[in-house]
C-alpha positions in Angstrom: 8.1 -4.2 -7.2 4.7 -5.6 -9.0 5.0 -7.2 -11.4 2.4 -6.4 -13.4 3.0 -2.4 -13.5 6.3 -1.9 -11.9 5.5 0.3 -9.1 8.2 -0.1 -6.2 6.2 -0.9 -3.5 7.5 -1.0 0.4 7.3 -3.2 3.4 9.3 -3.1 6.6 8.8 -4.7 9.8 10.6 -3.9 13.2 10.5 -6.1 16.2 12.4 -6.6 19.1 11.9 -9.7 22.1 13.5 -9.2 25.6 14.1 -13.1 27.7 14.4 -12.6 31.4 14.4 -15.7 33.8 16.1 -18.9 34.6 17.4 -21.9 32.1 13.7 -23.9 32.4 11.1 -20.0 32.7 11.9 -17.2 30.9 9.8 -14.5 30.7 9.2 -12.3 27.2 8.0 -8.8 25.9 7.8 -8.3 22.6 7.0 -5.3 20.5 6.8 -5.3 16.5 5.9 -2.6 13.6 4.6 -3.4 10.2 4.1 -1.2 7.3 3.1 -2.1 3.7 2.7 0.0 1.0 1.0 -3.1 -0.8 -1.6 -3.3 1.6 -2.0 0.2 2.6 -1.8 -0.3 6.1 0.5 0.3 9.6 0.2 -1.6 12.5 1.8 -2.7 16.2 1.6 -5.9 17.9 2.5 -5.8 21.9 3.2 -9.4 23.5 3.8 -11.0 26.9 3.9 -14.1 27.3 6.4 -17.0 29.4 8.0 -19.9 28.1 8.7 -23.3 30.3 11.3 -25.9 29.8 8.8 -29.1 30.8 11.7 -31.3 30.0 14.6 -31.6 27.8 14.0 -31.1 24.5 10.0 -30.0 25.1 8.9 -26.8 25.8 5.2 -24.5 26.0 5.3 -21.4 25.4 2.4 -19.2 26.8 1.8 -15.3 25.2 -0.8 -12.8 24.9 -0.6 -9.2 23.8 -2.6 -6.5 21.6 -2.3 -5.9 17.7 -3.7 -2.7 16.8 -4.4 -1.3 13.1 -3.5 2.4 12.9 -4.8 2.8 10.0 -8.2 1.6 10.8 -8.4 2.9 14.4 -9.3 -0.9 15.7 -7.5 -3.9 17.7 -7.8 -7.5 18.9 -6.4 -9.0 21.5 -4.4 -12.2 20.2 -3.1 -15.5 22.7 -1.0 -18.3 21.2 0.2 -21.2 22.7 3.0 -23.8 21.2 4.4 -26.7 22.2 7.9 -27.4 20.5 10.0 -30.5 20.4 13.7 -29.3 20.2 17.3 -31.1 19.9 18.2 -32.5 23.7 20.9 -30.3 25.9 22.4 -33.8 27.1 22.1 -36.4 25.2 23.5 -38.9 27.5 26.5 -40.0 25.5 29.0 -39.5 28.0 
């Protein structure tokens, strides 16, 4: 709701990610749907991509994939890459 006039006003967004592989690469599709009444718009983002455990605790991830604007009939092709630090499997306190 706005609050300026009170108009309900939605937004939803679907998405699903599927991991196949082993502990250090795993593979990843992804698929997600936006819709906003707010901005007046649909669209669909498609992704592949492949993340790999360099070491414990670090990790690249690697996707690509298409959004697409049904509303305006156009799409982009979008890449990201990430590096993350996470918390270490082992930490060696045995």
């Amino acid at each position: 709701r706005t609050p300026l006039d009170s108009v309900w006003q939605a937004d939803l967004t679907l998405n699903g990610r599927v991991f196949v592989g082993a502990k250090g690469v795993k593979g990843v599709v992804e698929g997600q749907y936006q819709m906003s009444q707010r901005e007046n718009s649909q669209e669909w983002l498609g992704t592949m991509g492949v993340e790999i455990g360099v070491m414990d605790g670090l990790w690249m991830h690697f996707y690509a994939g298409y959004n697409h604007n049904m509303d305006l009939g156009q799409g982009n092709l979008v890449t990201n890459f990430n590096l993350l630090l996470t918390l270490p499997e082992n930490f060696g306190l045995n």
